[in-house]
TIKOLBA-542090 format. One record per atom (N, C-alpha, C): residue number from 1; residue in three letters; chain; atom name; x, y, z. Coordinates in steps of 0.2 Angstrom, whole numbers, always signed. Layout:
// residues N
+------+------+-------+------+-------+-------+-------+
| resi | resn | chain | name |    xx |    yy |    zz |
+------+------+-------+------+-------+-------+-------+
|  NUM |  ALA |     A |   CA |     X |     Y |     Z |
...
+------+------+-------+------+-------+-------+-------+
This chain:
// residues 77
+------+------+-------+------+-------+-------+-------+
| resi | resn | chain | name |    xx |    yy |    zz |
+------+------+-------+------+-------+-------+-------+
|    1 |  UNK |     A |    N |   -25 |  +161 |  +236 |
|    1 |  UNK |     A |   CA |   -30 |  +159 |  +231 |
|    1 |  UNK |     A |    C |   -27 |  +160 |  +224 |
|    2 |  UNK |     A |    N |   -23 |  +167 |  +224 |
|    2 |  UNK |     A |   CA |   -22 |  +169 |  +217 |
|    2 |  UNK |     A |    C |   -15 |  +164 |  +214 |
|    3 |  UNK |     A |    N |   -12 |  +161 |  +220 |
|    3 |  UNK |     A |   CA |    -5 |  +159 |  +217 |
|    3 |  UNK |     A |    C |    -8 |  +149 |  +215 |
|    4 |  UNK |     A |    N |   -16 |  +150 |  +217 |
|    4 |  UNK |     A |   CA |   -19 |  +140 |  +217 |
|    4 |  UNK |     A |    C |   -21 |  +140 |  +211 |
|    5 |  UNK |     A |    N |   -24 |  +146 |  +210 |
|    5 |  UNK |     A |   CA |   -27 |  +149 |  +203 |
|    5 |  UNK |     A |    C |   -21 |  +146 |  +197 |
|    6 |  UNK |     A |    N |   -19 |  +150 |  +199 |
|    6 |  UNK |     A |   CA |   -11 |  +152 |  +193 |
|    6 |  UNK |     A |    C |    -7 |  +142 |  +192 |
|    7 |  UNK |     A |    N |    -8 |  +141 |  +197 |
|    7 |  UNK |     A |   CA |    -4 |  +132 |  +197 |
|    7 |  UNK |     A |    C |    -9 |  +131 |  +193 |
|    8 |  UNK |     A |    N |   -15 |  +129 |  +193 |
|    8 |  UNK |     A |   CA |   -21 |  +127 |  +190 |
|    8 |  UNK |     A |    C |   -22 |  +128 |  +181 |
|    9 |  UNK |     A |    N |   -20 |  +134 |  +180 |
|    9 |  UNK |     A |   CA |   -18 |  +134 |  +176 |
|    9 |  UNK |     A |    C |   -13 |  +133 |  +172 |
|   10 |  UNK |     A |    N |    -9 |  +133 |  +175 |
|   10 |  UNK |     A |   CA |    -2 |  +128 |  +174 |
|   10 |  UNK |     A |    C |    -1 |  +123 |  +172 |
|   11 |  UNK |     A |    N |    -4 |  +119 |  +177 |
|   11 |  UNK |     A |   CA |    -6 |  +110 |  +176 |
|   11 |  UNK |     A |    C |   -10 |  +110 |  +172 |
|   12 |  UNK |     A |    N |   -15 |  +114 |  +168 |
|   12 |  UNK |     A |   CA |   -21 |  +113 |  +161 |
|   12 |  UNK |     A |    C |   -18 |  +112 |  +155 |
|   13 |  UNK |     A |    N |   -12 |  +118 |  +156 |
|   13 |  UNK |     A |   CA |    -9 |  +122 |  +150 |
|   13 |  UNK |     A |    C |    -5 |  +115 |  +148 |
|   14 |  UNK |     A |    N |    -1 |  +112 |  +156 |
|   14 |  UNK |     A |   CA |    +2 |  +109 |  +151 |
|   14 |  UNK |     A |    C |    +0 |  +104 |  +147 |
|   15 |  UNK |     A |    N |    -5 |  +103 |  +151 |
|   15 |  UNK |     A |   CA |   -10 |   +95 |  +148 |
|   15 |  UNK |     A |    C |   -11 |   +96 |  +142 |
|   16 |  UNK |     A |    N |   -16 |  +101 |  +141 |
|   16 |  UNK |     A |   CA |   -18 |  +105 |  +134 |
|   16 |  UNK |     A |    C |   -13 |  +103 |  +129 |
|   17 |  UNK |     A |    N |    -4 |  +105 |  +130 |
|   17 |  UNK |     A |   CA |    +0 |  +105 |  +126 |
|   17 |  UNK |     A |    C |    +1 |   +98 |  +126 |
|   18 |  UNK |     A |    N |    +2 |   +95 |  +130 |
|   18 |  UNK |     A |   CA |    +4 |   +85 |  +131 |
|   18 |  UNK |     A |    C |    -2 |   +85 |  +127 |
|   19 |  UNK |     A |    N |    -7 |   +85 |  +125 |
|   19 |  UNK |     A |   CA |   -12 |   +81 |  +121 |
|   19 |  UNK |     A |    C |   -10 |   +86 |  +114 |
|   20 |  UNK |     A |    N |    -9 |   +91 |  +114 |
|   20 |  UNK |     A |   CA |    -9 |   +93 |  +105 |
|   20 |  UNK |     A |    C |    -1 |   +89 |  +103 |
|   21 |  UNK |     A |    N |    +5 |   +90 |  +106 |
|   21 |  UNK |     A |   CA |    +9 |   +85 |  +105 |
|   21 |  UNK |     A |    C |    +9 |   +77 |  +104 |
|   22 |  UNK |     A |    N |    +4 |   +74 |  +107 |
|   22 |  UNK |     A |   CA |    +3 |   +67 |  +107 |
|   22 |  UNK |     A |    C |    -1 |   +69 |  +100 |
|   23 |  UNK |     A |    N |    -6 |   +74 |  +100 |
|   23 |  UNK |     A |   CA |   -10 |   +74 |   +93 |
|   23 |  UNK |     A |    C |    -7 |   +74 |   +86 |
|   24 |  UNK |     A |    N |    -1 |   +77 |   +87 |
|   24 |  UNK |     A |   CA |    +2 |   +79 |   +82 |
|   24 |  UNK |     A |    C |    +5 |   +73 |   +80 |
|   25 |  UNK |     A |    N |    +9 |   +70 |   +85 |
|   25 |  UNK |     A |   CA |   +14 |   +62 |   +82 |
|   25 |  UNK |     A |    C |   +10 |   +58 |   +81 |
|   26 |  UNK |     A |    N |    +4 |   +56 |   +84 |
|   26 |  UNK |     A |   CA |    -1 |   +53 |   +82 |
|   26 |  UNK |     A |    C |    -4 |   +53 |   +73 |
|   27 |  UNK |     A |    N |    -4 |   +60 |   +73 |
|   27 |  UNK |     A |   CA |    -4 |   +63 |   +65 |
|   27 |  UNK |     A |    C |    +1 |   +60 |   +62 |
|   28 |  UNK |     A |    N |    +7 |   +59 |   +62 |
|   28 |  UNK |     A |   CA |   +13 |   +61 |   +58 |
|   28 |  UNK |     A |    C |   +12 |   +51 |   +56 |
|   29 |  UNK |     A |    N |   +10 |   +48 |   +62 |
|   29 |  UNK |     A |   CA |   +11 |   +42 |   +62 |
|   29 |  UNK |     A |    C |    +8 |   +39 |   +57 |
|   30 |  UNK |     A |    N |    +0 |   +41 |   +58 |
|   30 |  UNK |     A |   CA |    -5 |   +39 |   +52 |
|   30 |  UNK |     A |    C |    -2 |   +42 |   +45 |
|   31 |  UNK |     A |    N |    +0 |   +48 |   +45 |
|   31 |  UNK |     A |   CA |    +2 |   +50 |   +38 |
|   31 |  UNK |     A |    C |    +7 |   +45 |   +35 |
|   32 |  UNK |     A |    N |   +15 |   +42 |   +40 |
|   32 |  UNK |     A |   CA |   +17 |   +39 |   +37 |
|   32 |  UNK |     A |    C |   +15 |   +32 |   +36 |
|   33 |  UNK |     A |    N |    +9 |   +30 |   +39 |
|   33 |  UNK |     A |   CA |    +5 |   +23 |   +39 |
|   33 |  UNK |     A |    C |    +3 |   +24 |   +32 |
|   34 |  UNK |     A |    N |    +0 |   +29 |   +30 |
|   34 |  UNK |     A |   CA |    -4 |   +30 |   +24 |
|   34 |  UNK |     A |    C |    +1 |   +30 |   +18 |
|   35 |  UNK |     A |    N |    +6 |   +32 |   +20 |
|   35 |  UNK |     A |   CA |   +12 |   +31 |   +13 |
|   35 |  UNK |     A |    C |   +13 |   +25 |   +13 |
|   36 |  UNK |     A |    N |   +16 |   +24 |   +18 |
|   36 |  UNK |     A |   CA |   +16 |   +14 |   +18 |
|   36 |  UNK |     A |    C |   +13 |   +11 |   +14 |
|   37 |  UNK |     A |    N |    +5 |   +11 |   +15 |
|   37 |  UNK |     A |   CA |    -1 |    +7 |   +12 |
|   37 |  UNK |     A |    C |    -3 |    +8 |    +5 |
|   38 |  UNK |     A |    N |    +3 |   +16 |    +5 |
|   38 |  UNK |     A |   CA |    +0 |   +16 |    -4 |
|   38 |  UNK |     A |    C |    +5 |   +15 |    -7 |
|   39 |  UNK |     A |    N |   +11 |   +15 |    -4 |
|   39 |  UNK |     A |   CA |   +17 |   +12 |    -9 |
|   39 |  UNK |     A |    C |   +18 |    +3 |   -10 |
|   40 |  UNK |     A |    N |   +13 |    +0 |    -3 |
|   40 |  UNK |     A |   CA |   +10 |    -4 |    -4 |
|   40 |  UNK |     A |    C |    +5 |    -8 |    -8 |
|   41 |  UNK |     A |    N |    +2 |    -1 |   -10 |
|   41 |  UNK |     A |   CA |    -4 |    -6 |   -15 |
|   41 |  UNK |     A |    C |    -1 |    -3 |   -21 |
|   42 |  UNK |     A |    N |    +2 |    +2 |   -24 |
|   42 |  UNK |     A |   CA |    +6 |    +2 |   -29 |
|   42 |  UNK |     A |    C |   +11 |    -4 |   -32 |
|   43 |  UNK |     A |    N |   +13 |    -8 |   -27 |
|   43 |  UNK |     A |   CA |   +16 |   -13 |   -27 |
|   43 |  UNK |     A |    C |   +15 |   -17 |   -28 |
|   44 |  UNK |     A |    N |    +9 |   -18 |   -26 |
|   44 |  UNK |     A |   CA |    +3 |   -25 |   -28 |
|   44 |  UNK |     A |    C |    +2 |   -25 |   -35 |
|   45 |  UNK |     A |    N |    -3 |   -19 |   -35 |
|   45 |  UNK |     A |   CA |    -5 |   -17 |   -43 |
|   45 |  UNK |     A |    C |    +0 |   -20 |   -48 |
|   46 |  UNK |     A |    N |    +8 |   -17 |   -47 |
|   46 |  UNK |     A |   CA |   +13 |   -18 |   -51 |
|   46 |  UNK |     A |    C |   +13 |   -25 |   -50 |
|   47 |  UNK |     A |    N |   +13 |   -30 |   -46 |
|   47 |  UNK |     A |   CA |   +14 |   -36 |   -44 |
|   47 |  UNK |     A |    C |   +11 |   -40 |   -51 |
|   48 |  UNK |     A |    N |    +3 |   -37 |   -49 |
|   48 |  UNK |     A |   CA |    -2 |   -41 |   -53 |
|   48 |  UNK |     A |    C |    -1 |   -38 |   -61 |
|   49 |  UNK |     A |    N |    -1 |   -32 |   -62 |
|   49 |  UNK |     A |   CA |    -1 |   -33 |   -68 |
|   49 |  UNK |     A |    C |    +3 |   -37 |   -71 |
|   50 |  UNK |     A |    N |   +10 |   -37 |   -67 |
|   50 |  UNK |     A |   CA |   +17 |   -39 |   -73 |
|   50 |  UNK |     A |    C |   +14 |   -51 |   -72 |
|   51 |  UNK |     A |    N |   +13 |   -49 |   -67 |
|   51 |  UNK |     A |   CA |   +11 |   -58 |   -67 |
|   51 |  UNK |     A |    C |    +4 |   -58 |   -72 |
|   52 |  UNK |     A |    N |    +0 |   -53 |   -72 |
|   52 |  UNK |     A |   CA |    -6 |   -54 |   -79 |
|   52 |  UNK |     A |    C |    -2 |   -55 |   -84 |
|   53 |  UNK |     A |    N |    +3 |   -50 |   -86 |
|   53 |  UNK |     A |   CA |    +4 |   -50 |   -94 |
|   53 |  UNK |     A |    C |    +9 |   -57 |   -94 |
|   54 |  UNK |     A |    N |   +12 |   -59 |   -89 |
|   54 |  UNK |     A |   CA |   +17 |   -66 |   -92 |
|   54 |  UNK |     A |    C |   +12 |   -70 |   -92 |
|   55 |  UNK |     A |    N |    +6 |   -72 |   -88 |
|   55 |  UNK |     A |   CA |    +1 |   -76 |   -90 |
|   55 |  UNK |     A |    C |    -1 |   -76 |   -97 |
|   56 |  UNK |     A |    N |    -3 |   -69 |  -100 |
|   56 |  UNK |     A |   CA |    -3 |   -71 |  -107 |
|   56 |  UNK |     A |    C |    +1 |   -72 |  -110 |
|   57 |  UNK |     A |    N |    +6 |   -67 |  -110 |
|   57 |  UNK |     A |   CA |   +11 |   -71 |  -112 |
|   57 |  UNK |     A |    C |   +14 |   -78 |  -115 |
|   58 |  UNK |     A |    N |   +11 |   -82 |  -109 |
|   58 |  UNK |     A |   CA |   +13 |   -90 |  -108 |
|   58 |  UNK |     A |    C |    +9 |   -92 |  -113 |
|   59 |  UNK |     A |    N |    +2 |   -89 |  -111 |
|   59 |  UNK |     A |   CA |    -3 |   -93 |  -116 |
|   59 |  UNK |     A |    C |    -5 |   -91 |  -122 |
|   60 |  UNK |     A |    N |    -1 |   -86 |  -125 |
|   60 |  UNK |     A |   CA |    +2 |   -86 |  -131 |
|   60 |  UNK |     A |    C |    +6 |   -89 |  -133 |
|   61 |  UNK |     A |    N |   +11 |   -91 |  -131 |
|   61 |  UNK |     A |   CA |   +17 |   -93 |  -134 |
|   61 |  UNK |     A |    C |   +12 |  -101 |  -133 |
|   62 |  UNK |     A |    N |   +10 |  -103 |  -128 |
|   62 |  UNK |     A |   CA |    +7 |  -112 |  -128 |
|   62 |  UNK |     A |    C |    +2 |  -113 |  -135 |
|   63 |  UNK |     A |    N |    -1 |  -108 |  -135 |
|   63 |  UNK |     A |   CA |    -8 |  -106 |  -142 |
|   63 |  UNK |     A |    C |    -3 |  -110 |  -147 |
|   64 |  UNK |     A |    N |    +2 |  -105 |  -148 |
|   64 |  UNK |     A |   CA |    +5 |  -105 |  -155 |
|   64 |  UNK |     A |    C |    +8 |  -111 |  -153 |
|   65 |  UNK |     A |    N |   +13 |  -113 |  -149 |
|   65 |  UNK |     A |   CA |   +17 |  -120 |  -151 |
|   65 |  UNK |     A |    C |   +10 |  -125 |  -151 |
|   66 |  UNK |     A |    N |    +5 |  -124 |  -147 |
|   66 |  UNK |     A |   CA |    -1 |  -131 |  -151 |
|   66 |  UNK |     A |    C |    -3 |  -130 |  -158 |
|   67 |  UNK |     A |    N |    -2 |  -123 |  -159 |
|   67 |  UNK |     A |   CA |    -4 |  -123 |  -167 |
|   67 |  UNK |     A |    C |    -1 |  -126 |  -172 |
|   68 |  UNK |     A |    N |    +6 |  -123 |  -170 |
|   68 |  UNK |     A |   CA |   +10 |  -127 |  -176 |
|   68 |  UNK |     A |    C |   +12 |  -133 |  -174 |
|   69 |  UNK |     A |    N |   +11 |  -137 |  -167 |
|   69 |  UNK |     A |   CA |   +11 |  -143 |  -169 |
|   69 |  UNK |     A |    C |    +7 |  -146 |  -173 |
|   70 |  UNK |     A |    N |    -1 |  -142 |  -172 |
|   70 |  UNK |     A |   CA |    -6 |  -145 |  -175 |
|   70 |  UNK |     A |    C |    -6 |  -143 |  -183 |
|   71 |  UNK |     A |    N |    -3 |  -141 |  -183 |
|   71 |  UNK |     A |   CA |    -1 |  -139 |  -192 |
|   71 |  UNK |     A |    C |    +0 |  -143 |  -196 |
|   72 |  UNK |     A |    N |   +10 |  -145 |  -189 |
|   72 |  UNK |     A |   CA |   +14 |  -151 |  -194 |
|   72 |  UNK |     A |    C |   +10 |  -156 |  -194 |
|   73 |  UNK |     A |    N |    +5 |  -159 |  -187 |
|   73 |  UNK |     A |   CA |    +2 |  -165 |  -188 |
|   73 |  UNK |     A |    C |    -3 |  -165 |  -194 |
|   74 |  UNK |     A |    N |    -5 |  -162 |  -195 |
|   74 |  UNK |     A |   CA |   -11 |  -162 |  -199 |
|   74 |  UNK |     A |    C |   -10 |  -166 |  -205 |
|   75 |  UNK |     A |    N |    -4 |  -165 |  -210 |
|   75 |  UNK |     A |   CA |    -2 |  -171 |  -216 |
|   75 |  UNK |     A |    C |    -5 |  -178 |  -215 |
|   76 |  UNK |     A |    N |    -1 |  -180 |  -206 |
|   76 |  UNK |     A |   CA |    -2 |  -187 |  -205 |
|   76 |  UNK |     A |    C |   -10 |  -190 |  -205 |
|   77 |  UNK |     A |    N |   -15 |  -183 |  -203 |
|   77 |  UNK |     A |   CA |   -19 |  -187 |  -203 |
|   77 |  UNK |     A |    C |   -24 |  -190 |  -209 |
+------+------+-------+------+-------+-------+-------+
């Protein structure tokens, strides 16, 4: 009884540890999911902001060439 006892314990303990092992890699997995996604959305942000600032960019530089075309035209009319 006492050596069915003791196996019994044996097969828990390991199981016990097979799950805090699986829990732990399971951990490590989400941690590096979570870097992923933020060095990802970091990436974004930078994405968009650099594509906002050439959109003004552009449409400054378009403002002004209208302007001074509309400048030089002006004499004409």
């Amino acid at each position: 009884m006492h050596k069915r006892r003791l196996a019994l314990v044996a097969k828990v303990a390991v199981v016990i540890v097979g799950v805090v092992v699986i829990a732990v890699i399971v951990a490590i997995v989400v941690v590096i999911v979570a870097v992923v996604v933020a060095v990802v959305a970091v990436v974004v942000v930078v994405v968009v902001v650099v594509v906002a600032v050439a959109v003004v960019v552009v449409a400054v530089v378009v403002v002004t060439f209208q302007e001074s075309r509309v400048s030089t035209m002006m004499p004409f009319k």
